[in-house]
C-alpha positions in Angstrom: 11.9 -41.4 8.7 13.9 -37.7 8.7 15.3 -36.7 11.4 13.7 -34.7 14.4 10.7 -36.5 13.6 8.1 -36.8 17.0 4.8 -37.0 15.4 4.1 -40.5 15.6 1.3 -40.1 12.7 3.4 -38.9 10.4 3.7 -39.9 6.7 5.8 -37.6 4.3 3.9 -37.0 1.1 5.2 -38.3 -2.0 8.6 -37.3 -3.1 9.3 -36.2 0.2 12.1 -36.9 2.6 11.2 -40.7 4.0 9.1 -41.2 0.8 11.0 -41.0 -2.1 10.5 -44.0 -5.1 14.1 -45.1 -6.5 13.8 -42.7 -9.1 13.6 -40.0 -6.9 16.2 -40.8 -5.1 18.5 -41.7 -8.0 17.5 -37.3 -9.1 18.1 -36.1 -5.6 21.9 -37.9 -5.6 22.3 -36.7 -9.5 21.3 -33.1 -9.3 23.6 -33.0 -6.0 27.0 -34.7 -7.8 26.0 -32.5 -10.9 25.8 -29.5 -8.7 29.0 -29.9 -6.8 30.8 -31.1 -9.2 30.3 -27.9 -11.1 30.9 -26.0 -8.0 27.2 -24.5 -7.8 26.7 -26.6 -4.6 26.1 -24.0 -1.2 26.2 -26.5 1.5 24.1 -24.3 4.6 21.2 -23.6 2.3 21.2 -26.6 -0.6 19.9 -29.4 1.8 17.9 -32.4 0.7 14.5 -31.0 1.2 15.3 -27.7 -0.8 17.0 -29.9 -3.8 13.4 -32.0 -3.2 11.5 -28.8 -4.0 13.1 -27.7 -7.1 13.0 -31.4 -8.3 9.6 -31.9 -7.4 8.7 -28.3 -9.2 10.1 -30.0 -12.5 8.7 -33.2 -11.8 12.2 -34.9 -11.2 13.5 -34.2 -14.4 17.5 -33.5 -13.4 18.3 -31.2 -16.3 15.3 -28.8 -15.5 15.4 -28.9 -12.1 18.9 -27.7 -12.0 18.4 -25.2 -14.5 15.4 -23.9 -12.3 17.8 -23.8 -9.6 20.9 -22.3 -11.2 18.4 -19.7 -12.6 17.8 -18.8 -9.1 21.2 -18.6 -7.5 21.3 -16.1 -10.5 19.1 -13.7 -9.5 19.7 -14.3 -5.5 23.5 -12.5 -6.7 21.5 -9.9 -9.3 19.0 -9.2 -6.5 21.1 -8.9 -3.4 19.4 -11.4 -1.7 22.7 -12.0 1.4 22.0 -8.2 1.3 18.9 -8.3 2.1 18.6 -10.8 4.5 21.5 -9.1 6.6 20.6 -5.5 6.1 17.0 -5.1 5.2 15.1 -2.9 7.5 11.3 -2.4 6.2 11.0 0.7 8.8 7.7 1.6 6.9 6.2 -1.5 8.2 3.3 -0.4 10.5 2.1 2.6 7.8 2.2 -0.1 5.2 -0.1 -2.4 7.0 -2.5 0.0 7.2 -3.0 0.0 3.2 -2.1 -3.3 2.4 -1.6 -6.2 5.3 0.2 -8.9 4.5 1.4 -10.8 7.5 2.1 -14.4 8.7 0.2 -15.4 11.8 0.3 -18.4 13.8 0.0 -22.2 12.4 -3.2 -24.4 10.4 -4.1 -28.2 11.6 -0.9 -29.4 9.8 1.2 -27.0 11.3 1.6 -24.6 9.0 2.6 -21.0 8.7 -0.1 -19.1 8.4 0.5 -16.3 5.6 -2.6 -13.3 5.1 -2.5 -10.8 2.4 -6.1 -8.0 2.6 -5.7 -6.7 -1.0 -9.1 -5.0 -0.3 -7.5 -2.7 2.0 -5.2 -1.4 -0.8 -4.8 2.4 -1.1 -2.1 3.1 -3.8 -1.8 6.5 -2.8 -1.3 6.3 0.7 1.0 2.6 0.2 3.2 4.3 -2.7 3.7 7.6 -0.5 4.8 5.1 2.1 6.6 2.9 0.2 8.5 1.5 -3.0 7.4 -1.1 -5.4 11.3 -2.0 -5.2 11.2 -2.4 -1.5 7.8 -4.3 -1.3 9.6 -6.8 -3.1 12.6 -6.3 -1.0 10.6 -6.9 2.0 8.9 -10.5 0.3 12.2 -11.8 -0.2 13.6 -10.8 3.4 10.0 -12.6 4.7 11.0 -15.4 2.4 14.5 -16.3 3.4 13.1 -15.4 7.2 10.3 -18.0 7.0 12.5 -20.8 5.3 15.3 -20.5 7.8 13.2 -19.6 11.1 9.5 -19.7 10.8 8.9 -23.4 8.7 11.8 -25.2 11.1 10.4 -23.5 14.2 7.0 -24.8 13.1 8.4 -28.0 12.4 9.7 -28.5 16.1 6.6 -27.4 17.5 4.5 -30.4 15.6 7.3 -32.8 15.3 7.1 -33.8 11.6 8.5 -31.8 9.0 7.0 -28.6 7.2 7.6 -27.2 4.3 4.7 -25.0 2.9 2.6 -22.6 3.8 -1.2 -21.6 4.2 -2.2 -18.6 2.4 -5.4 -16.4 2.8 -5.8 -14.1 0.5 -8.9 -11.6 1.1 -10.5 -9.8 -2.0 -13.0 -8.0 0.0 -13.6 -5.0 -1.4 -11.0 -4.9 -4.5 -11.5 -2.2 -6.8 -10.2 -4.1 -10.4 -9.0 -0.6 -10.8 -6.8 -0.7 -7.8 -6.0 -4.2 -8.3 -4.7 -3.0 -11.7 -2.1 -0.3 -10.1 -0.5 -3.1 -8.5 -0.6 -6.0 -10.5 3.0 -5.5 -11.7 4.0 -5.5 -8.4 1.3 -8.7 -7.8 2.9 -10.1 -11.3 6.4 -9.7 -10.2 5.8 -11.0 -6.5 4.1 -13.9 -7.9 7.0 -15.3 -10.3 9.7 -14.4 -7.3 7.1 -17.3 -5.6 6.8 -19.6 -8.2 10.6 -19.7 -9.9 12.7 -18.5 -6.4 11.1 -20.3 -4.1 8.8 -23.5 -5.8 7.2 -26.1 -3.9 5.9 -24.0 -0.7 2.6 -23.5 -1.5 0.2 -25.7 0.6 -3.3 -24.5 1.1 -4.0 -21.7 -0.9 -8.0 -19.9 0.1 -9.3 -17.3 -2.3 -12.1 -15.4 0.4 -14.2 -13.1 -0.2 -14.2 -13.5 -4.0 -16.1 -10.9 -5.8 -18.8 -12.3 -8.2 -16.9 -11.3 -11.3 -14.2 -13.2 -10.1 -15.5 -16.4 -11.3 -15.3 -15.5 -14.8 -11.4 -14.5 -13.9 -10.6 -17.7 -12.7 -11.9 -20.1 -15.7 -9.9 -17.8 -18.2 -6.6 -17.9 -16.1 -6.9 -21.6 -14.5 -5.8 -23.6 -17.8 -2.6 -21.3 -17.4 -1.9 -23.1 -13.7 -0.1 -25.7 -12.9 -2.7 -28.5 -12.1 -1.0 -29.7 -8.9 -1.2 -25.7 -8.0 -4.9 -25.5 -9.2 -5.8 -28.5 -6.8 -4.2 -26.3 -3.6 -6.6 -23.3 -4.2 -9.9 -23.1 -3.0 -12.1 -20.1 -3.8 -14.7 -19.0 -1.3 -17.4 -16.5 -1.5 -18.7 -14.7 2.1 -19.4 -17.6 3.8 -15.7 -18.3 3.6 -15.6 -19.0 7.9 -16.6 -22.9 8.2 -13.8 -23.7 5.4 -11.0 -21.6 7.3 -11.9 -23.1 10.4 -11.5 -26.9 9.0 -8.0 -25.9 8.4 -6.8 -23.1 11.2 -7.5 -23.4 14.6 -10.2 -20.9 15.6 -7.8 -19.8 18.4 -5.1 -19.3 15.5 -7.5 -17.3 13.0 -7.9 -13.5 13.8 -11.5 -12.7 14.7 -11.6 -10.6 11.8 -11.9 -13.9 9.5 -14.1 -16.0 12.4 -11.6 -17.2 14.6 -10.9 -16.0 18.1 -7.4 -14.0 17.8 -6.9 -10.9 18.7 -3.3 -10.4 19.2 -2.2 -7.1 21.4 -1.5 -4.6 19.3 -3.3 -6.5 16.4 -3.3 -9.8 14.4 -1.3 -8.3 11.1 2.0 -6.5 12.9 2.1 -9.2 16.0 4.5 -11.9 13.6 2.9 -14.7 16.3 3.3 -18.1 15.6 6.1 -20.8 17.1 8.6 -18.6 15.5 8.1 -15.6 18.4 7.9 -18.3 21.1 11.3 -19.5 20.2 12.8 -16.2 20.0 11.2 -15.1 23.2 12.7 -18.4 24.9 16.1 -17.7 23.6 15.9 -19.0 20.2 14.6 -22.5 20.5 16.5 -25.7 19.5 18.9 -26.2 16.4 
């Protein structure tokens, strides 16, 4: 069982920590030789459970998986991701949020961050006069890095097993295709930093509010998906409520999705979750 474990029901998934066939096992110690051997190997952020994801994102297969992550300490030099994590201020925040919110907030049943992106809300204008497509990306990467290092192990201690993904809620209401258009380089470019940065994180992934038209979308672009990433997205029309609420405490949900949250000062800028707790108590154990 991995360490700091409390949970008593607890049962990693497949090629996980604590549930890992022989196979697995003999990839994890491989990639990590092969890694350190060719002095790729960064000890404080290459731990098990991140070799794990990039093996488990090319279904163990050594060569790939340390391609994957090679490619990736790549463009964490060519981006300036130490950069970013030390320096990056995205001062613009609160304007932002009023033309496009996307915010992580609280924890689901399986204590999970809770991540929320309102594409409806989008106003190019207004979010461009605001704000950069550099530093929107900027500012994904700083919430990346923050949410691996802070927000999944502070989550982790407050449920006692291990977590290591996410659940997303993304809201269509109201997307223009038009608008969506204007940013779907920014949508395209956000969504490969996801997938090739930072694999193995999605958890629960809910489509709301999907407009009718979106249907037709989704059968054209689902034989593109990964099938293991097809099976963690559910799409939901209105009536989206009940299906949220299986998975996120209604006192974790903001009221504006049918839960009961209304965080002081509002839901999207609040950042609450067992994160803030930690930091408000002095930063928690480590």
């Amino acid at each position: 069982m991995p360490e700091g474990v409390t949970d008593p029901n607890y049962v990693p998934l497949p090629g996980r920590l604590g549930n890992l066939t022989v196979t697995q096992l003999h990839a994890l110690e491989t990639l990590k030789k092969e890694l350190i051997a060719e002095g790729a190997f960064v000890e404080e952020r290459m731990d098990d459970a991140m070799l794990l994801r990039f093996l488990r994102a090319r279904k163990f297969n050594v060569p790939e998986a340390k391609k994957m992550l090679l490619d990736a300490e790549q463009w964490r030099k060519d981006f300036g991701v130490d950069d970013i994590v030390k320096n990056f201020d995205f001062t613009e925040k609160a304007e932002v949020d009023k033309y496009y919110p996307q915010y992580y907030h609280k924890t689901d049943k399986d204590g999970r961050p809770v991540y929320i992106e309102r594409l409806g809300k989008l106003d190019i204008k207004a979010l461009y006069a605001a704000t950069t497509q550099e530093r929107q990306l900027q500012r994904l990467v700083h919430e990346y890095e923050r949410s691996l290092t802070t927000r999944l192990p502070a989550s982790a201690r407050a449920v006692g097993h291990p977590v290591e993904t996410f659940c997303t809620i993304l809201d269509l209401y109201d997307v223009s295709l038009s608008n969506f258009y204007r940013v779907k380089d920014y949508v395209s470019a956000a969504a490969s930093i996801g997938q090739d940065r930072y694999p193995e994180i999605m958890g629960k992934f809910y489509i709301i509010n999907a407009p009718y038209l979106f249907s037709t979308v989704w059968a054209l672009i689902k034989p593109w998906l990964d099938p293991v990433t097809v099976s963690k997205i559910d799409i939901v029309g209105r009536s989206y409520q009940e299906k949220l609420l299986q998975q996120i405490p209604a006192e974790n949900l903001p009221k504006e999705f049918g839960g009961k949250c209304s965080c002081p000062g509002g839901c999207s800028l609040s950042d609450a979750g067992p994160w803030k707790a930690e930091e408000l108590n002095g930063g928690g154990a480590h």
